[in-house]
C-alpha positions in Angstrom: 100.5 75.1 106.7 97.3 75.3 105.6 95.9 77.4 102.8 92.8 78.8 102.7 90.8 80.4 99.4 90.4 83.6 101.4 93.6 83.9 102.5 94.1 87.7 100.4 91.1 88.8 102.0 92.9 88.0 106.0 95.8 89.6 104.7 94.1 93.0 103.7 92.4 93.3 107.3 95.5 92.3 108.3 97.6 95.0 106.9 94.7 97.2 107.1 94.2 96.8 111.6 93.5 99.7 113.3 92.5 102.1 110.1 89.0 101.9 108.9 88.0 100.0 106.2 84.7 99.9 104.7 82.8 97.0 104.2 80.1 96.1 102.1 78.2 92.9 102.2 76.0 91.3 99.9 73.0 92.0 102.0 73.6 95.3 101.1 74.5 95.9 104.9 77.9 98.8 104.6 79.7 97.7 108.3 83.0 99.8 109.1 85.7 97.4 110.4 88.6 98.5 112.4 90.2 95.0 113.1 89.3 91.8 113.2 89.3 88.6 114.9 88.6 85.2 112.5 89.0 81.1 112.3 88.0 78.6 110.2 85.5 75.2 111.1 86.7 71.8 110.5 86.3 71.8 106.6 85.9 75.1 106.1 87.9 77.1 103.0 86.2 80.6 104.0 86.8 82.3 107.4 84.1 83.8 109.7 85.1 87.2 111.1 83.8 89.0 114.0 84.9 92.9 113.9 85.9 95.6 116.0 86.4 93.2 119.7 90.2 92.7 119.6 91.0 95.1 120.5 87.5 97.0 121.6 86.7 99.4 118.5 85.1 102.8 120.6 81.6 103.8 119.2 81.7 101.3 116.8 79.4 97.7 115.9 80.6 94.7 116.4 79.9 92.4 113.4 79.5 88.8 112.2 80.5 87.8 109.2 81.7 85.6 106.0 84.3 86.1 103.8 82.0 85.0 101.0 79.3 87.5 102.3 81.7 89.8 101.3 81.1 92.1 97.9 83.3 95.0 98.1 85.7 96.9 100.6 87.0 100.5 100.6 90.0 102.6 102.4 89.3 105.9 104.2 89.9 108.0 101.0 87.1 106.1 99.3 89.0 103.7 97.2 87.4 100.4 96.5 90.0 97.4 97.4 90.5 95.1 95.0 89.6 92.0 97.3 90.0 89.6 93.9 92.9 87.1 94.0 
């Protein structure tokens, strides 16, 4: 099996599908992600995501993104996730 270094951040979306979870990105770009579908390059240790298509998230953005472009998530309530290993 392999192991990835962003394998706690999957998890989180993971446990986290179908409830809305802030995301903000290093661009400074906040996205809100309600699941997620993700995969890994030949080489790659970091996952690129693409939010809110599986399934369809109504009235919502669909997104493309890095783990690593990833700076800081939060729950509905507000509360930053700690994202850190």
């Amino acid at each position: 099996m392999n192991t990835y270094k962003d394998d706690h951040i999957i998890k989180i979306f993971k446990q986290r599908d179908s409830l809305e979870t802030k995301v903000c990105l290093k661009s400074g770009f906040v996205i809100s992600v309600w699941n997620i579908a993700w995969g890994y390059d030949i080489g790659d240790e970091y996952a690129h995501i693409t939010s809110n298509v599986s399934p369809e998230a109504v009235n919502s953005t669909v997104d493309f993104f890095y783990t690593t472009d990833i700076e800081k998530m939060f729950d509905e309530r507000n509360n930053e996730i700690n994202i850190k290993e």
